[in-house]
N, C-alpha and C positions, 0 to 999 in steps of 0.2 A: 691735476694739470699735466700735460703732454710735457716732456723731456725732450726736447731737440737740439740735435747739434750740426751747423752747417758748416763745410768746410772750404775754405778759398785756395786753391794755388792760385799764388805768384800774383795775388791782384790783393793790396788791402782796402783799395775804393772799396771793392765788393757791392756797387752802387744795389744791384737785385738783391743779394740776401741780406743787407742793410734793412732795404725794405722790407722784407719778410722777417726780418730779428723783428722789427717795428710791429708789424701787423700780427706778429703770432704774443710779443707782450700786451697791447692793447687788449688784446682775447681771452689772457690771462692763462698763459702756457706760456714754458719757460724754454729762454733760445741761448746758445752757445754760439760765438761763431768761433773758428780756430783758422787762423792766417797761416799757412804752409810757407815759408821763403815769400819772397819781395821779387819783384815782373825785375829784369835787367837785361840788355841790350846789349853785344859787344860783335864789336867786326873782329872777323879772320881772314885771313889770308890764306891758310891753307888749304886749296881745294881738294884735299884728301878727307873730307871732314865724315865724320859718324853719323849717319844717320839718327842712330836708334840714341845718341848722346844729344844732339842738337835737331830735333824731329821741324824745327819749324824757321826757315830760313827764306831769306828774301836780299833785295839789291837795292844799298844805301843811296844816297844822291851822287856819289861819287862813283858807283858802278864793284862797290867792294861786295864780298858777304858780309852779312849782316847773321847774326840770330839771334832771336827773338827766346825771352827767357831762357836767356844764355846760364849753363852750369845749373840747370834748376832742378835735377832730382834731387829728392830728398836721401841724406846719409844715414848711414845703419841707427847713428845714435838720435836722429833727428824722429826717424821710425820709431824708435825704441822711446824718444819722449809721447809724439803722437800714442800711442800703447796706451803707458801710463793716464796722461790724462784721458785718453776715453773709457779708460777703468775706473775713474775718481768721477768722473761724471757718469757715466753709467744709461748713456740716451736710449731712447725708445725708437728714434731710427737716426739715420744720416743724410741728409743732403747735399749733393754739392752741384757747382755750374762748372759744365762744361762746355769750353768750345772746338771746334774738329782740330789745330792745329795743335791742341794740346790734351788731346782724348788719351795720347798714351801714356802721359805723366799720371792722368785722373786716374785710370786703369791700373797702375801699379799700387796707385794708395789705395785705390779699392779693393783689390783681389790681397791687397795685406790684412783690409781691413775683415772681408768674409774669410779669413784663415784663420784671424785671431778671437773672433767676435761673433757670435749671430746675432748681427743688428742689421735688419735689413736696410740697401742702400737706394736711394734716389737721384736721378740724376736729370736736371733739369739745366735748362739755355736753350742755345740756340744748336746746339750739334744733336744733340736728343730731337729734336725738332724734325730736323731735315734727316737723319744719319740713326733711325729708330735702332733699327736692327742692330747695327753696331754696338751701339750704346749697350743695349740689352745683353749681348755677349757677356758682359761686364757685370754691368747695374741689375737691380732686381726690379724697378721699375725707372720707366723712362717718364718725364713731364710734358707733354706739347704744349706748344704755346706757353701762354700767361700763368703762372703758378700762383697771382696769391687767394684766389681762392682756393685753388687745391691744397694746398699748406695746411690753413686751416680746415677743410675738411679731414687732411690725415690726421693732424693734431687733435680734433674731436674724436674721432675716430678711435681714437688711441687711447685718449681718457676715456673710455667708455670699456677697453676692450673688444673691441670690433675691429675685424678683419679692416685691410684698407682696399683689397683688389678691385671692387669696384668706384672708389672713387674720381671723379672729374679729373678730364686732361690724361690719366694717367694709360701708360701701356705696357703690358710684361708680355714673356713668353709661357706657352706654355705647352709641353707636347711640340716643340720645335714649330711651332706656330705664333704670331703676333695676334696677341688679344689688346682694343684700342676701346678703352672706357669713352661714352658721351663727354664729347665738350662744355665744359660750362660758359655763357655769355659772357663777351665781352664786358669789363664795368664801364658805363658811357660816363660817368661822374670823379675822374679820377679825383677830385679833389679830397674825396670819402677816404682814401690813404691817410696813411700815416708817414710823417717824414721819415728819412731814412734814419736808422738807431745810429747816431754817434757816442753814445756813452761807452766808456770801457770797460760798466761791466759786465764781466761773462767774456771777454773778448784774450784771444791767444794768440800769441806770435810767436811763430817756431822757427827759426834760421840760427846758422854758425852753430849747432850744435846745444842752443840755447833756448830758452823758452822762457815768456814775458806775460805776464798775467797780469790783467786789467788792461791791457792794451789800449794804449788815447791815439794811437798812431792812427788817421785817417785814408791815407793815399801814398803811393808809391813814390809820390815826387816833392815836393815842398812842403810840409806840414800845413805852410800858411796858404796851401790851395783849397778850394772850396769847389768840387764834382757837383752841377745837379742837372737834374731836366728839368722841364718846361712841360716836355708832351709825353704822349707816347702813340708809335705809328705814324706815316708817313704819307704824302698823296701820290707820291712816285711808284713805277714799275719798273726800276732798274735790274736789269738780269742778270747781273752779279749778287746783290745783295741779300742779305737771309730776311730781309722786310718783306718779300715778294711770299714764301713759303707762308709766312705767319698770315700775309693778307689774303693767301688762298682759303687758309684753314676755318677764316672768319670772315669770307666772305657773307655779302649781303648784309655784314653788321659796321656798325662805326667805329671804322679802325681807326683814324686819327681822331684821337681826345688830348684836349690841350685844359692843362691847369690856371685855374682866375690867378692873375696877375697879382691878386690879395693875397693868394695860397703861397703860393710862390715867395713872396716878401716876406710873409710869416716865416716861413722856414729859414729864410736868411738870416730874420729878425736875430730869431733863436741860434744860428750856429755861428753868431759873431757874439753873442752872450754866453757859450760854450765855450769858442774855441779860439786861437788868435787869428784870425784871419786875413788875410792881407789881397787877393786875389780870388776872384770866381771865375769858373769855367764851366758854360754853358754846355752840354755832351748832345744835344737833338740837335739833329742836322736842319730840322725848320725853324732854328730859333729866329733868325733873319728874316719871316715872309710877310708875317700879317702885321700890317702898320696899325690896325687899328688895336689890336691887342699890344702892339710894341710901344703906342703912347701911352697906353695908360702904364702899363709896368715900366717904361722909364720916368714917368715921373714919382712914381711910389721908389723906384728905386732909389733915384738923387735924394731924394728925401730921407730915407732911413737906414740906406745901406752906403753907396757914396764909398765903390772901391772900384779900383780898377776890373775891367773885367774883358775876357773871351769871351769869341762864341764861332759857329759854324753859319755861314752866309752866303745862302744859293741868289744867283742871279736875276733878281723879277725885275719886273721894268720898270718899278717905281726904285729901285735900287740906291740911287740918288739923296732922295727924302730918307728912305730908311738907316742908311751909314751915318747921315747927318745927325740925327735922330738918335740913335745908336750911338755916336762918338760921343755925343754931349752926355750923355748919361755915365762914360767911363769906357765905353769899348776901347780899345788900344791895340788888339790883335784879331783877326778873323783868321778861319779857316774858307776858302774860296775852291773848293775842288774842282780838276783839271781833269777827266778819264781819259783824252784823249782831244786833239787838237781838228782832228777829223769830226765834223759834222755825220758824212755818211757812217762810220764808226761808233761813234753817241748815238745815230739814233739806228744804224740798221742791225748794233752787234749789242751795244750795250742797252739798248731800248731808253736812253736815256734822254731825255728833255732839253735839247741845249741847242743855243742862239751864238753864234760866234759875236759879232756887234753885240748882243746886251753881254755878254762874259767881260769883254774890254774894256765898258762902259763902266763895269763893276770896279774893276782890277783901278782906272783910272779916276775912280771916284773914291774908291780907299787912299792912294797917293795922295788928293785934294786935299782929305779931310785927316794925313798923318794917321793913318790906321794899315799898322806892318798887317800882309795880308802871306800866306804861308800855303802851299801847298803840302797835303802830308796822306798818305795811304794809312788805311783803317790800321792796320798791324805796323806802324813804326813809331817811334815816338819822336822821331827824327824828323826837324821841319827847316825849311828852306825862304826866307823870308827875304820875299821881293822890293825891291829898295824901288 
């Protein structure tokens, strides 16, 4: 069996290589994952501030700096544990996700990692995606798009002894040239997944100088939160967002797949039998649209799960029915995003879909139905709830 170890900064959701620890054990290859530091958030005040210390910075509600995995390189001795354990485990390659905001953090643990190791490295998400060339600079292969088949392919691949250059998704350099392997299809069935791995073992947490093995810790914020999706892919062409690149990539195929409302409840079933649970938070931005899929999973929810819950909630025009619908089952907070208050702006700049009347209709029918509704930008975790 394939030996793989994936590595997180600053995120322990790890929602993607959850899913891939999942689908590469199901296969029967063995996955590591290793937590780098914990995601944290701290305003400054100094507008002298480091670029190359705080690379990802942005403007709180209050108009302060903000930065986003604040203090998050890793320390000499933090390196110097990372070392150790990829020496006792001993992987066949590496993984990690990266995104452009924090490509240069990924990049120092990488180019530590090809100093110290010839384990070749992968780098998949959403900045490999868009940001090839870059990535490659770095990485020894980049992922486009959707990895879990690719995963498993390198993982066979590897138990065999078989080169991986040519396998699906994948893109390196060579001769100062981009060479771009066949795409492999979309999976139209996601239900065929595996839920994400919360077990702790094989799971590492590296911060303060310390390192924690067997890792149960799931997400960066309350233990008792519960991350999932619903879907995956979007019907929107919003020109800001990295959904737009992936829907080019896979054009002509069914980008938006939504998981049975059964799948869904299973997996809940299972991580309230896991783990203590007390909150769920929906992460697909469509989880609010289709009422007809929304009744059936809230009633399978009241039924077996019966916790409070989040989610993200675009504006449709049965909006009304759906909050309603939605509150009784447990919702209690939505996310309602705002790009801009400008109509010509939403649709001539940001290509986005938006109704001023139905947006208020929205806003006013969460008030109705006591449902805090929150505006929040993708990169903050700072939210603003409209009384």
């Amino acid at each position: 069996m394939a030996n793989i170890v994936l590595i997180s900064l600053f995120d322990r959701n790890a929602y993607g290589q959850r899913l891939m620890s999942a689908n590469l054990k199901k296969n029967g290859h063995q996955c590591h994952i290793i937590f780098l530091k914990r995601f944290k958030n701290e305003n400054t005040f100094n507008p002298d501030y480091d670029e190359d210390e705080y690379p990802w910075l942005g403007i709180d509600l209050k108009g302060r700096v903000i930065c986003f995995a604040a203090s998050s390189y890793p320390t000499d001795i933090e390196m110097g544990l990372l070392h150790k354990l990829l020496s006792d485990i001993n992987p066949d390659i590496i993984g990690m996700t990266v995104n452009t905001p924090l490509r240069k953090q990924n990049a120092m643990v990488t180019k530590f990692i090809k100093q110290n190791f010839e384990i070749p490295v992968v780098w998949g998400g959403f900045d490999p995606t868009v940001n090839t060339l870059k990535c490659l600079e770095v990485a020894d292969y980049a992922c486009i798009g959707e990895g879990d088949k690719t995963i498993l392919e390198i993982a066979d691949r590897l138990d065999h002894n078989r080169s991986i250059k040519d396998v699906c998704n994948l893109a390196y350099l060579q001769d100062n040239k981009i060479y771009y392997n066949p795409k492999s299809p979309l999976e139209k069935d996601i239900d065929n997944y595996p839920w994400r791995d919360n077990s702790p073992e094989n799971k590492y947490f590296i911060e303060n100088d310390e390192i924690d093995f067997n890792h149960s810790v799931i997400n960066d914020g309350d233990p008792g939160f519960y991350e999932v999706m619903s879907a995956r892919g979007c019907p929107y062409q919003c020109s800001y967002c990295c959904e737009v690149s992936l829907k080019n990539i896979y054009a002509g195929e069914k980008f938006l797949r939504r998981r049975t409302p059964q799948n869904l409840i299973a997996e809940l079933v299972k991580a309230r039998q896991q783990l203590s649970l007390k909150e769920i938070h929906f992460e697909d931005e469509i989880f609010g649209m289709n009422l007809k899929w929304l009744t059936e999973f809230t009633r399978l929810y009241i039924e077996h799960i019966n916790l409070p819950f989040r989610a993200y909630i675009y504006p449709s025009p049965n909006i009304e029915e759906i909050l309603k619908t939605l509150k009784d089952a447990g919702l209690y907070m939505c996310c309602l995003a705002l790009q801009s208050g400008s109509e010509r702006i939403n649709k001539m700049v940001f290509n986005r879909v938006y109704n001023r009347e139905l947006y208020l209709k929205a806003v006013k029918s969460c008030k109705k139905n006591k449902i805090d509704n929150f505006v929040k930008s993708k990169n903050n975790d700072k939210y603003q709830i409209i009384q």
